[in-house]
C-alpha positions in Angstrom: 15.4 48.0 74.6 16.9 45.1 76.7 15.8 41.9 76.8 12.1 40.9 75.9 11.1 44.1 76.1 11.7 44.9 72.5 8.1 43.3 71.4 6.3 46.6 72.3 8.5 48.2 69.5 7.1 46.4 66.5 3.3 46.5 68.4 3.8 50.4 68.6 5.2 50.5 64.7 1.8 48.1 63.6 -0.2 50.7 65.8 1.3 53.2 64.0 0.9 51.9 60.7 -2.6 50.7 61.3 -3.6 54.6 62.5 -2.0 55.8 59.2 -4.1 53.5 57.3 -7.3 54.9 57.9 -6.5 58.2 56.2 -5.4 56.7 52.8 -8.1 55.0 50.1 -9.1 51.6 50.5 -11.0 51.3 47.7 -11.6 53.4 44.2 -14.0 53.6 41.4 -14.9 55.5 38.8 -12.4 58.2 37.0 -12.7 56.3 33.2 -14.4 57.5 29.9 -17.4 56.3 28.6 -19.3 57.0 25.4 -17.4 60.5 26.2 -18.5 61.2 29.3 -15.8 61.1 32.1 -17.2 59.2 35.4 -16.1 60.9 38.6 -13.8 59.2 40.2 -15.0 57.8 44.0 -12.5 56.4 46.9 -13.1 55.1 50.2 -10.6 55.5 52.9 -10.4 53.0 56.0 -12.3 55.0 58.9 -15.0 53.0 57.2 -17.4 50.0 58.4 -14.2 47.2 59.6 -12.0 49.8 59.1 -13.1 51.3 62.1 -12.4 48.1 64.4 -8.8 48.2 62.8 -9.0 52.1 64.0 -9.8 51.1 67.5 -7.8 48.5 67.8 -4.5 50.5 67.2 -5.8 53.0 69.1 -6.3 50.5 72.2 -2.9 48.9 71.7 -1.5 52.6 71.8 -3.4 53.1 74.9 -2.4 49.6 76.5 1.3 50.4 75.8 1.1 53.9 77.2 -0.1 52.7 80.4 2.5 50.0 80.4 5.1 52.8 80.1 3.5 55.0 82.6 3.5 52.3 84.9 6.6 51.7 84.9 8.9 48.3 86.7 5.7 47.9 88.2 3.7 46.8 84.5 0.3 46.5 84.0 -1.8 43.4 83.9 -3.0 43.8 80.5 0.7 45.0 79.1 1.8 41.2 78.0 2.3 39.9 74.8 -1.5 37.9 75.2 -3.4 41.2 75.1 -1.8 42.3 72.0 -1.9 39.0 70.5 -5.8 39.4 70.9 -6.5 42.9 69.6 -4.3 41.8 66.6 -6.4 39.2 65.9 -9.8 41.0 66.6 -8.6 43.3 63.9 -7.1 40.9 61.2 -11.0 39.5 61.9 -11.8 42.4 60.7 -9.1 43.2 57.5 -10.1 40.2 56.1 -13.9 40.9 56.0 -13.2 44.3 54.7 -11.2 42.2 51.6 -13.5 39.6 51.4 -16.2 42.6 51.1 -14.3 44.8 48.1 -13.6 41.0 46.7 -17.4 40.2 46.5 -18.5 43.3 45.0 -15.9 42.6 41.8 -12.7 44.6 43.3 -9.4 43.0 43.4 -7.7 45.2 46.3 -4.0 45.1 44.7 -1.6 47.9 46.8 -1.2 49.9 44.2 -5.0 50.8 44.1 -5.3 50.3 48.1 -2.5 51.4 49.9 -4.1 52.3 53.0 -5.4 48.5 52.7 -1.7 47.2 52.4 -0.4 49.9 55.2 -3.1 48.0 57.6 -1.8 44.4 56.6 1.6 45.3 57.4 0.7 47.3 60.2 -1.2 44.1 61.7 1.5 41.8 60.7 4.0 44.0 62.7 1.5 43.9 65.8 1.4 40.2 65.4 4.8 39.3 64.8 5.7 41.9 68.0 3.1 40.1 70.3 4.2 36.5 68.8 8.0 37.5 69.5 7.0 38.3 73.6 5.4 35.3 73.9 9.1 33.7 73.8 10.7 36.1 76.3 11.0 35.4 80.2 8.0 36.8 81.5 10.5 39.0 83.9 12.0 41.1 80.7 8.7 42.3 79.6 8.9 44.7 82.4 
């Protein structure tokens, strides 16, 4: 991609990310021994409570971008760095709640345990960093 254009690259590869996300565990519990007895194990994947803001804000970013493309030299309103800049942040709202929710109930969400956790953290970092990285390009390159 030439010139500022390249931003929608790294928003499409957070999109990406964030959408895989939702399918791994955020969360697990259970699987140990006690007194002999083996606990089942329980998992929570990320197409749950904020997870599913995180969903649909990857999935509007996806949407925003494809319209962009289909649009052509002739762009889109909402197809500039601001919009993405936004949903990022609606959605990073919404990781940290999600943390600050296993946190409170006595899990430490380490990426080893939570991938699909970490997947959405880099995946939002990626959206953010693409939208922040427009925001320096001539408006005329986004196109």
């Amino acid at each position: 991609m030439e010139g500022g254009g390249h931003f929608r690259l790294l928003v499409l590869l957070g999109a990406l990310a964030m959408i895989g996300s939702g399918f791994l565990p955020w969360w697990w519990t259970g699987g140990q021994e006690i007194s002999g007895v083996l606990l089942p194990g329980l998992q929570g994947i990320g197409l749950q409570g904020p997870g599913l803001v995180i969903y649909g804000a990857a999935i509007a970013a996806l949407l925003l971008l494809d319209i962009g493309y289909m649009r052509g030299r002739w762009g889109f309103v909402l197809d500039v760095p601001l919009t993405y800049m936004v949903i990022g942040l609606v959605a990073t709202a919404a990781l940290l709640y999600r943390g600050w929710e296993l946190w409170s109930v006595g899990y430490l969400p380490l990426p080893q345990s939570s991938p699909g956790l970490a997947l959405a953290t880099v995946g939002l970092a990626l959206m953010l960093y693409g939208a922040g990285t427009g925001f320096g390009a001539d408006r005329r390159q986004w196109m």
